[in-house]
C-alpha positions in Angstrom: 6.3 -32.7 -29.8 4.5 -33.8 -32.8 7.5 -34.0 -35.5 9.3 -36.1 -32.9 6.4 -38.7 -32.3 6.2 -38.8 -36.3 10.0 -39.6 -36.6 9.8 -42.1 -33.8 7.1 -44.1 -35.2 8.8 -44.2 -39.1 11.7 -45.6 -36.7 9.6 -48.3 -35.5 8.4 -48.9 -39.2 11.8 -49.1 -40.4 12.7 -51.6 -37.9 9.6 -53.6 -38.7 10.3 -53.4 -42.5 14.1 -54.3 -41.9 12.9 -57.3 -40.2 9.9 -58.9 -42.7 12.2 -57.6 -45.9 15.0 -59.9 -45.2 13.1 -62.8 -43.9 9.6 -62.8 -45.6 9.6 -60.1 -48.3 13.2 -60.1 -49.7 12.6 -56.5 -51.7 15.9 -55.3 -51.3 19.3 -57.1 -50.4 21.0 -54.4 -47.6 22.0 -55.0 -44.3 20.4 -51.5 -43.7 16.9 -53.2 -44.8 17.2 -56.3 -42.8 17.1 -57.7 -39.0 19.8 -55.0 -38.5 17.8 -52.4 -38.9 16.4 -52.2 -35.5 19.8 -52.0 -33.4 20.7 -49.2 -36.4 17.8 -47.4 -35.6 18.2 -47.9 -31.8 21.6 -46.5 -31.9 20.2 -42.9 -33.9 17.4 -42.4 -31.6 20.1 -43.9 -28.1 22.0 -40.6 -29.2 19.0 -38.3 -29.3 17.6 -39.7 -25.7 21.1 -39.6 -24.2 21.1 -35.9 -25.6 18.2 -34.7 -23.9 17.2 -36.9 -20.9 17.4 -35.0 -17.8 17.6 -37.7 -15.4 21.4 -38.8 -14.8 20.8 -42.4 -13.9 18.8 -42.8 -17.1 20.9 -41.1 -19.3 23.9 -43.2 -18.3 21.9 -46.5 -18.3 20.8 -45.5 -22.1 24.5 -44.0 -23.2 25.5 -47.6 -22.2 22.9 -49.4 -24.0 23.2 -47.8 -26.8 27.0 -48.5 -27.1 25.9 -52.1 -26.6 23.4 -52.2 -29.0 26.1 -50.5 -31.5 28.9 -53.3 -30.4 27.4 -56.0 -29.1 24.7 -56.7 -31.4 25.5 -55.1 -34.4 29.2 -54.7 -35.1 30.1 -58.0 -33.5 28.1 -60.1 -35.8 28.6 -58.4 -38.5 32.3 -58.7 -38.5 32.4 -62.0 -36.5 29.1 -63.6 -38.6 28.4 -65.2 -35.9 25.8 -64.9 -32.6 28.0 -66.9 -30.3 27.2 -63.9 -27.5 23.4 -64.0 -28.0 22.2 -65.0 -24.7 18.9 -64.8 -26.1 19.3 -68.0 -28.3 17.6 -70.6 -26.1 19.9 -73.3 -24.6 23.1 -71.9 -25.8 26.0 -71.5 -23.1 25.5 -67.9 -23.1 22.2 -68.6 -22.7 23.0 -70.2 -19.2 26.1 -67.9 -18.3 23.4 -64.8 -18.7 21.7 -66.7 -16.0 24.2 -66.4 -13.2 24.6 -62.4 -14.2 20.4 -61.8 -14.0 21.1 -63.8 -10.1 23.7 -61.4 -9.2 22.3 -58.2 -10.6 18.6 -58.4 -11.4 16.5 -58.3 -14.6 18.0 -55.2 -15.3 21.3 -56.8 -16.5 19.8 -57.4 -19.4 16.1 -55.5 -19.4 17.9 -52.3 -18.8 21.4 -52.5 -20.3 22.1 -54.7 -22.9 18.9 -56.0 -24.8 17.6 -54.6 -28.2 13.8 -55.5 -27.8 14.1 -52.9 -24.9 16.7 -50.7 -26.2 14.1 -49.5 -29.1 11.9 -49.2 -26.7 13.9 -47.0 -24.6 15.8 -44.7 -27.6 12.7 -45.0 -30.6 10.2 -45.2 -27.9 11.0 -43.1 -25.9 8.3 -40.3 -26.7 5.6 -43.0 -26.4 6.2 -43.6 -22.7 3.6 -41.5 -21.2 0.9 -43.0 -23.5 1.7 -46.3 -20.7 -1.8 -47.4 -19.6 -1.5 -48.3 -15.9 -3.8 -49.5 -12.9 -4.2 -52.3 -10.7 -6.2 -53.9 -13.2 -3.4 -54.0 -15.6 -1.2 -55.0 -13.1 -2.9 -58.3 -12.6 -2.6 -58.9 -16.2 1.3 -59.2 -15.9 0.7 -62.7 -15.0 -0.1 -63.8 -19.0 4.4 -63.8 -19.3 4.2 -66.7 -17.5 2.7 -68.3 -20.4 5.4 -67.2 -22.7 7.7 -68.6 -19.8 6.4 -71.9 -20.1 6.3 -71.8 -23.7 10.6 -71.3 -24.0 11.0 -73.6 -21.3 9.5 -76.0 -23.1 11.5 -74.9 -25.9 14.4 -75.3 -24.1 13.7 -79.1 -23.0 12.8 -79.5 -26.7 16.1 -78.4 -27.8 18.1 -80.4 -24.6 16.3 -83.4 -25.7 17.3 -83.5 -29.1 21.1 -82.3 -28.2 21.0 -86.0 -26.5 19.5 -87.8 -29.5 16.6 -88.2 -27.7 13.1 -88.6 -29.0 10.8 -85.7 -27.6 7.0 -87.1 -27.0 4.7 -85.8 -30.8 2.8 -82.8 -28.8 6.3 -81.6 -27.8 7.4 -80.4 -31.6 4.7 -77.7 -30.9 7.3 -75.9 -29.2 8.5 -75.4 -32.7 6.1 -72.8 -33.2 6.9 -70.4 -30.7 9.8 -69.8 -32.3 7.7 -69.0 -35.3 5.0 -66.6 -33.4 7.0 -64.5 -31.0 8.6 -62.4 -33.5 5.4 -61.4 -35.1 3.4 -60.7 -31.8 6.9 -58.5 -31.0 7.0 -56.2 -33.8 3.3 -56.2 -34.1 4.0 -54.7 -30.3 5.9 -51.7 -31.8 3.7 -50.9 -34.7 0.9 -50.3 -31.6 3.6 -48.8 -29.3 1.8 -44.9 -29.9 -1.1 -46.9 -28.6 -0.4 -49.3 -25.7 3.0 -47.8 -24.6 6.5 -48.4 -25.4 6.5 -51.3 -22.7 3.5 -53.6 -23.3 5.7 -56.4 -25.0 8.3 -56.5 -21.6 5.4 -56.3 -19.6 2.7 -58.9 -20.4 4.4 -61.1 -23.4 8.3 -61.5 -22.8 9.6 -64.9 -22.2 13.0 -63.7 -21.7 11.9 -61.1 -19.4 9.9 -63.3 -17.3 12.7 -65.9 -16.9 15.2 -63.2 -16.1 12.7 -61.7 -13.6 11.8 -65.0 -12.2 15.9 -65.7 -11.5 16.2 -62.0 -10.9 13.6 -62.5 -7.4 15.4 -65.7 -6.4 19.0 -63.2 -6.3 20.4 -60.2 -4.6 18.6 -57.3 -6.6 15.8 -55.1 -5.1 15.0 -51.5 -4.6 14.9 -50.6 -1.4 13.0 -47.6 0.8 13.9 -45.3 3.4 10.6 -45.7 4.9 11.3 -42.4 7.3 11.7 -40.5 3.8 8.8 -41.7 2.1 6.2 -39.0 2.0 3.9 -41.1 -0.2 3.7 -38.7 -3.1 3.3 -41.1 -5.9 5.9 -40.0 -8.2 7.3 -43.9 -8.4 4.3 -45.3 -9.9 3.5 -41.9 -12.2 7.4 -42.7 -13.9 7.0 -46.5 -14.0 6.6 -47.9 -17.6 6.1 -51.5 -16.4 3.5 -50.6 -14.5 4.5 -52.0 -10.9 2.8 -50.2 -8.2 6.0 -48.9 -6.4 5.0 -46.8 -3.6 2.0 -49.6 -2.7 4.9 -52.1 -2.6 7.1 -50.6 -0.2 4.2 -49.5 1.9 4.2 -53.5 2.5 7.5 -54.7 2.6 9.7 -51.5 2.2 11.3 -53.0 -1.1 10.3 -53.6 -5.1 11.8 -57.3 -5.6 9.5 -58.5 -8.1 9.9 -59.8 -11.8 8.4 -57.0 -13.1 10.8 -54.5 -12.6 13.5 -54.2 -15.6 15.6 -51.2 -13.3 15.4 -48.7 -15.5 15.5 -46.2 -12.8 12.9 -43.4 -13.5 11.5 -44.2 -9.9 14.8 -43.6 -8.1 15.8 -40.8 -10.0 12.4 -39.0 -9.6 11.9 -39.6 -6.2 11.9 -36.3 -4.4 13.1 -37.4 -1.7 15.5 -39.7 -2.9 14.1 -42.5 -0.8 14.9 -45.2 -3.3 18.0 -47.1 -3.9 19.0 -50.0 -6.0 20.3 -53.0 -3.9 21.9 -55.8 -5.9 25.1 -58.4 -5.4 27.6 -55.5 -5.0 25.2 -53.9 -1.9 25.8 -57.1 0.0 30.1 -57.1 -0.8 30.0 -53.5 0.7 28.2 -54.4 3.6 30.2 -57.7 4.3 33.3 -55.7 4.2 32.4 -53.0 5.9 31.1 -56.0 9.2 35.2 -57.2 8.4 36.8 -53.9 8.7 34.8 -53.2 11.9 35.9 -56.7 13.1 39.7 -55.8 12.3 39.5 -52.4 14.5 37.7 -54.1 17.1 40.6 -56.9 17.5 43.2 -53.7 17.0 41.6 -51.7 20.1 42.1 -55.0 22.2 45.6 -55.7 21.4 46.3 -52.0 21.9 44.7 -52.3 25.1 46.1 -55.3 26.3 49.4 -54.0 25.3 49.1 -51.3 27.4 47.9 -53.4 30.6 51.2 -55.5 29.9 
């Protein structure tokens, strides 16, 4: 509806204002005016999606982003005044810790639960999502992240190399600057959102999103396909706001394990045949203990039956 595209996009303009007014403009002094103003806007528009979404997966996977948005990374550093569990601050240890979660469970440890670039996306931009430009031309285009990948790596090395006192060679303290840029080319991503899609940002430009994807690939997370329940209907790609071409993919290898995919879960929920499921770390503990409990009765029917011989 029209009156709720309007109120989404004065949310996105809040959140943008929030931002430049406490670090560029500094019109007013309130934290509701300021950097916080996109997890407070996140938070109103979490409870409106929660509300109304009709697919159960998502719902939950928004409920609980929402209540980490509200926590995590707006009442803890506010009463703490401190961003000691930002894993999004290059180099710091939960920077690294963050890491070994994304290998375990996928991108979508943080790309789907617990990150505020995509929780406005999700909750503000919500409404926006069907305005997602797709196609296999687009799709080649997700290779420009790697770009931003190389760019906070070298961020990173930047920041290790001074930790040790070290000097850095003159072209690297052009890493500086990306620090600097991102955060315009973001926002500027949600002032166009009506236009491009609510997930242009996380698809093509996220450096944090490609790293987590790129670690995501190397772990246990996929989605995997009943092949002898796949009719081929297309509903996977029609849903998918990063634009991965699901049901091409698992025509090839019967899986989605790419860096692209943040699991938000629109695919396996609207898959009418439910011939999708998410496989990550846990998948693999289940199936390991389920080969033990097999071996256990196996070595119980032989001593039951050597028992008997005897």
């Amino acid at each position: 509806m029209r009156w709720i595209q309007l109120a989404s996009y004065l949310g996105l303009l809040y959140a943008v204002f929030g931002y430049y007014n406490q670090y560029y403009l500094h019109w007013i002094n309130s934290v509701w005016l300021s950097g916080r103003s996109m997890p407070i806007v996140t938070v109103v528009f979490g409870v409106w999606v929660v509300a109304f979404e009709k697919l159960r997966y998502v719902r939950i996977r928004v409920a609980v982003l929402t209540f980490l948005v509200a926590t995590w990374w707006l009442l803890v550093p506010m009463l703490t005044h401190s961003n000691l569990l930002d894993f999004h601050v290059v180099g710091s240890v939960a920077f690294f810790g963050y890491l070994i979660v994304i290998f375990f469970f996928g991108r979508r440890a943080d790309c789907g639960w617990n990150c505020t670039c995509v929780g406005i996306r999700d909750t503000v931009g919500d409404t926006f999502r069907r305005n997602t430009p797709r196609g296999k031309k687009l799709w080649k285009f997700r290779h420009v992240k790697w770009i931003s990948l190389a760019l906070i790596l070298g961020y990173l090395i930047l920041v290790e190399l001074r930790a040790f006192q070290l000097q850095p060679p003159w072209w690297w303290s052009y890493m500086n600057t990306f620090d600097t840029v991102a955060p315009h080319i973001f926002f500027a991503s949600l002032i166009v959102m009506p236009v491009i899609g609510n997930r242009f940002w996380c698809r093509f430009l996220c450096p944090w999103g490609a790293l987590y994807g790129l670690v995501g690939t190397l772990g246990f997370y996929k989605i995997e396909a009943d092949m002898t329940k796949c009719t081929d209907c297309g509903a996977c790609d029609r849903v998918c706001e990063m634009g991965v071409p699901v049901s091409s993919l698992i025509r090839k290898s019967g899986q989605v394990k790419v860096a692209d995919c943040v699991g938000c879960g629109r695919c396996v929920s609207s898959c009418p045949t439910q011939a999708l499921k998410f496989i990550d770390v846990r998948s693999y503990i289940k199936q390991f203990s389920q080969k033990v409990r097999r071996l256990l009765n196996t070595q119980e029917i032989i001593d039951l039956v050597t028992a008997k011989r005897m």
